[in-house]
C-alpha positions in Angstrom: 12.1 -8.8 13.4 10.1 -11.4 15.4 6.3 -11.5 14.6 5.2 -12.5 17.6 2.4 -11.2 19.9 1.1 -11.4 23.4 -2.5 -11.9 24.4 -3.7 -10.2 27.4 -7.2 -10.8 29.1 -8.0 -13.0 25.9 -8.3 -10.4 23.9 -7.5 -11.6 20.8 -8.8 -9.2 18.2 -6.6 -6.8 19.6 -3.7 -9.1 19.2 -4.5 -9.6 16.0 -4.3 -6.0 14.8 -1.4 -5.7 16.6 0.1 -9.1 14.5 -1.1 -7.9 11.3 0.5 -4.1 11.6 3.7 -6.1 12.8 3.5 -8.2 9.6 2.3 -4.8 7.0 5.7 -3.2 8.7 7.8 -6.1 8.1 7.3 -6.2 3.9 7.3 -9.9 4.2 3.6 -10.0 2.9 4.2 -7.8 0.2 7.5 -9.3 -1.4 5.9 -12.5 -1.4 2.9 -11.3 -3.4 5.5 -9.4 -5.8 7.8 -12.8 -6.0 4.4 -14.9 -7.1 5.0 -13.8 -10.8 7.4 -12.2 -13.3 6.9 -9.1 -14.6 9.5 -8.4 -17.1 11.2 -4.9 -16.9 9.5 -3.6 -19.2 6.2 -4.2 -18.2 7.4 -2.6 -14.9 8.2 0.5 -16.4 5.3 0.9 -18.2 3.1 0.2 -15.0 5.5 2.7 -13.2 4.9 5.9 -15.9 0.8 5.3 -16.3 0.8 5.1 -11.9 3.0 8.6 -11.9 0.6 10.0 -15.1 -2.7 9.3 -12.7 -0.7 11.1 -9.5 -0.3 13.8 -11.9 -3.4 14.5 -13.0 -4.9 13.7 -10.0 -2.4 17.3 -9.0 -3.6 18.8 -11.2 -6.9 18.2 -10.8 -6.8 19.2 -6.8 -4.6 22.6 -8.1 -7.4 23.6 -10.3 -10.2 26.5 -8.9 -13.4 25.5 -8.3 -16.2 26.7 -10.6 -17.4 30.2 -10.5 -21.5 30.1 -9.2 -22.1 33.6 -10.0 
């Protein structure tokens, strides 16, 4: 996928957004920042089961009635 953008009028900021959505879509950015260390597979795993604990309770959280005011 080329990563290249054209500026029109000189409207650069626009450009940019468009660059940097181009680049987010890509993954380049992101395996680079997971390549910068090793995390052993372990460590992985245990990151992986306390992220999907947190998007549980955060279900069940948003599944629970509000508070009766009466």
């Amino acid at each position: 996928m080329s990563n290249k953008v054209i500026v029109f009028d000189g409207n650069v900021e626009k450009a940019l957004r468009k660059f940097k959505k181009k680049v987010a879509e890509s993954g380049k950015l992101q395996e680079v920042r997971e390549r910068q260390e090793y995390v052993k597979p372990t460590i992985k795993r245990k990151l992986a089961k306390s992220l999907a604990k947190r998007r549980w309770k955060k279900y069940l959280r948003d599944q629970k009635l509000p508070p009766k005011l009466y």
